[in-house]
N, C-alpha and C positions, 0 to 999 in steps of 0.2 A: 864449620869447624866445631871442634868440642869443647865444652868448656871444663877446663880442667882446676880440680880445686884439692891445696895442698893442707893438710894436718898441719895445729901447731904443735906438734910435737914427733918424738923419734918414732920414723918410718914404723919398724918392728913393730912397737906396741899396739900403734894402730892397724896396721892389716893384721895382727893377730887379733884383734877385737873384729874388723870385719869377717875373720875368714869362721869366728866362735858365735854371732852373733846374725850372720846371716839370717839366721831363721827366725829376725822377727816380726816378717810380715807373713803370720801363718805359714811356717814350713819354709824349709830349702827349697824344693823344687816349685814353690809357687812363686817364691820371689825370684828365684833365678831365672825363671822360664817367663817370666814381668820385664825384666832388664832392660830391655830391649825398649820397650814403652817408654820405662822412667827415662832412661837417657834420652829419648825422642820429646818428652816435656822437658827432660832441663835442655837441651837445643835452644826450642821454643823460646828458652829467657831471654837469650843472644841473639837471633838473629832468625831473621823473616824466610822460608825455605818457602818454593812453590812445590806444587804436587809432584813434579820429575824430579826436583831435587829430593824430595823427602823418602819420596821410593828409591832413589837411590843411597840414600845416607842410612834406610831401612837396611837393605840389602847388604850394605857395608856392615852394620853392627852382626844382624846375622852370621855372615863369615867368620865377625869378630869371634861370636858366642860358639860355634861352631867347632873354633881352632882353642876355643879356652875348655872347653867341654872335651875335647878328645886330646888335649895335651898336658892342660894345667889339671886337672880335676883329680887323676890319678894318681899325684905328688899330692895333693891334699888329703887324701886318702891314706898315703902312706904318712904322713906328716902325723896322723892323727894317730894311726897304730904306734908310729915310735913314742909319740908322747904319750897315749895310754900302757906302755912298755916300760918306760922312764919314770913311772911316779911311782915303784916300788924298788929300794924301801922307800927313798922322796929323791926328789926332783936337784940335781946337785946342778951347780953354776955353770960349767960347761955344758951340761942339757940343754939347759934353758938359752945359752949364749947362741950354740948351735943354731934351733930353734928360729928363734928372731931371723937370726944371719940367710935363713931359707926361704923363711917367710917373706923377709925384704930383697932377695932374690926372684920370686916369684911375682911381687910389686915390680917389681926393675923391667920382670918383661910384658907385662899385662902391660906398663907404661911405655914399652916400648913401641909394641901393636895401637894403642893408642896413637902415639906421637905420630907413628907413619899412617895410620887411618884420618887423622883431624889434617895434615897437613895434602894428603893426596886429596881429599873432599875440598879443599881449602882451594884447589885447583879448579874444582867445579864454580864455583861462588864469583860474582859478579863485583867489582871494586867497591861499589857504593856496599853490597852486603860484608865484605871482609871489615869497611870500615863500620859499620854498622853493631859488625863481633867486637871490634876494638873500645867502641862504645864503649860498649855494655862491659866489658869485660873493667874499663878503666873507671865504671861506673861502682861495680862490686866491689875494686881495692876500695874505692875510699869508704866503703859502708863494713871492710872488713877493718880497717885501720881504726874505725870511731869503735866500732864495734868491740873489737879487743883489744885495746890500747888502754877505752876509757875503765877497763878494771882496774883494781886495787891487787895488787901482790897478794891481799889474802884471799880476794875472789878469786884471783887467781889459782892458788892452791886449794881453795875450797873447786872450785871447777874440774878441777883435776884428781881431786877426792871422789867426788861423788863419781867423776865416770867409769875410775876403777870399780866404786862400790858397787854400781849398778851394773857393769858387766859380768865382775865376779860373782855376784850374788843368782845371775841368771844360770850358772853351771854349777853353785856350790850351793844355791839356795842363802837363807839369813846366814853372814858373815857374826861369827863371834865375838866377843870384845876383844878377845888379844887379836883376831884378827881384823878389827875396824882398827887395833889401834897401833897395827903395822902399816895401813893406808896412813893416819894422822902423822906420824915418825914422819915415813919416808916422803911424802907430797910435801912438807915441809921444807925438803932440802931440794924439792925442784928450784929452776933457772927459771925466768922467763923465758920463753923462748916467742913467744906471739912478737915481739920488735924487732929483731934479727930476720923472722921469717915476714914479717908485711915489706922489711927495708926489702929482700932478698928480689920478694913477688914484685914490689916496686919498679928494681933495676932492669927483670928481662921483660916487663910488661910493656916498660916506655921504649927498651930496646923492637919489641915486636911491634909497635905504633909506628914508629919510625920508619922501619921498613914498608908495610903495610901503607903508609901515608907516602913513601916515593914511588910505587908501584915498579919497579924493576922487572925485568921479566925472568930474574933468577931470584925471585921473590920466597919460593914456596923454599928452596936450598937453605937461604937465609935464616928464615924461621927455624927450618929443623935446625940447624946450625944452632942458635942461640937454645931452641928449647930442650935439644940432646946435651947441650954443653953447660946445663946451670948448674948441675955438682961439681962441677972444676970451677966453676965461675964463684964460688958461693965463701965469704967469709971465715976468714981463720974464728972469728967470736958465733958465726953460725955454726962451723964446726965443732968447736969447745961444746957449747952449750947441747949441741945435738946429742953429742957423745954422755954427755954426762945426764942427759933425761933418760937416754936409753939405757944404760948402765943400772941408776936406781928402777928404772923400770921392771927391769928383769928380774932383779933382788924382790922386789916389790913379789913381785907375781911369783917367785920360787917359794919365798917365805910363805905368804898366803896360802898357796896349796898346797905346803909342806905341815902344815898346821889346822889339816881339814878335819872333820869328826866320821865316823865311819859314815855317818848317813848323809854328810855331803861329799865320801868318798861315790857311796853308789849312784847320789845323783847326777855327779861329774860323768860316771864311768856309761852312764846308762844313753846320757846327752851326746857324748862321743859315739857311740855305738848308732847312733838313730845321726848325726853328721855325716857318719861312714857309708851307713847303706843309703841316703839321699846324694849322694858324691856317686855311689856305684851307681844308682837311679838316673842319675845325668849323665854322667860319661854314655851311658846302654843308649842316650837320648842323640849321642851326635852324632853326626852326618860323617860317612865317609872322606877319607882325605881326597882331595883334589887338586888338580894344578892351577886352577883358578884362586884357589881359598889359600894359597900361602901368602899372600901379602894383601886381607882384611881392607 
């Protein structure tokens, strides 16, 4: 099974930093056309695969890259024209609202192919190795709970300063003072949100233990059940808070780019343009549809 690991903070924000930031292990199509490996080491961290299972679980990610590469890749493409479309004269509230709302559409179904890949491989896997993922998996909450708990509210907001500063700064180049000090404003008014999401990760984790530890033979059903169903399952205060990091998120990120200098106009516009034809470069790279490759 996969192991799957959630942001603390609003969906949007972060797949927009993945889908902007991709390229920083030398190029888009070096790391994307990698993917397949890294996931195959974070495997590794959970749970023991013999050689038939690992060429299988191979084979599976393939499919996965496959069907993201001829399906999702061409919305990302378009995704990038509309927003290089949108910042003149600048980037207004409902842009940018849109935006997130597509991006974290586009999360929903990469997460979805996931859930039905980790939970049908999950079928492959031997009791002692499911328990073996549960381990591990119940071994990482507690290392993320000391981990992000033991900060301070201002580390916190310093955490969450610096990772807009360092992402923005990778498409605009040096951020200016009024715009460093539109991050210091706005990161201010974030929520915690890392204690609502460790309670949240908490609840369906000891839910999936649970099942996993009675071995049912309508086990795998189960699972998906609980891990297709953790946004309805998830806190009126997880919600609040979610809504309102992504809210100032957006703000965050409109103002900033609305306040750029010509010369990290062209930076922006040049980075987008070399995102676009590395998107066209991959989509050219995948395998025709198949009746086998729709369910990865």
């Amino acid at each position: 099974m996969l192991k799957v690991r959630y942001p603390c903070g609003a969906k949007g924000v972060f797949v927009l930093v993945m889908l902007l930031t991709i390229t920083a292990c030398s190029g888009t199509r070096f790391f994307y056309n990698r993917i397949d490996t890294l996931i195959d080491w974070y495997v590794d961290d959970y749970v023991t695969l013999n050689s038939e299972q690992s060429a299988d679980f191979q084979d599976r990610i393939d499919r996965l890259l496959a069907w993201h590469r001829r399906e999702e890749l061409p919305s990302y493409t378009r995704l990038l024209t509309d927003f290089e479309r949108n910042l003149e004269p600048s980037l207004d509230a409902a842009t940018v609202e849109a935006l997130f709302i597509e991006l974290s559409d586009a999360a929903d179904r990469l997460e979805d192919r996931i859930l039905d890949l980790m939970v049908d491989f999950g079928t492959t896997l031997s009791l002692e190795q499911r328990q073996e993922f549960m381990l591990a998996l119940e071994d990482e909450q507690e290392e993320q709970r000391e981990r992000l708990l033991s900060r301070s509210d201002e580390a916190y907001q310093d955490n969450a300063q610096e990772q807009f500063a360092d992402n923005l700064s990778k498409f605009l180049g040096r951020l200016t003072d009024q715009q460093k000090n539109i991050l210091v404003l706005r990161t201010r008014d974030y929520q915690r949100f890392d204690g609502v999401w460790i309670e949240d990760r908490a609840r369906w984790t000891s839910e999936l233990a649970d099942i996993i530890a009675q071995n049912m033979a309508d086990w795998p059903s189960k699972v998906h059940s609980v891990l297709s169903g953790r946004e309805a399952a998830r806190s009126p205060e997880y919600a609040a808070v979610y809504a309102h990091n992504s809210a100032l998120s957006q703000t965050l990120l409109r103002e900033v780019i609305n306040l750029r200098t010509p010369k990290q106009d062209r930076r922006l516009r040049q980075k987008i343009d070399n995102y676009r034809d590395d998107f066209t470069a991959l989509v050219a790279q995948a395998k025709p549809f198949s009746p086998t490759a729709i369910n990865p």
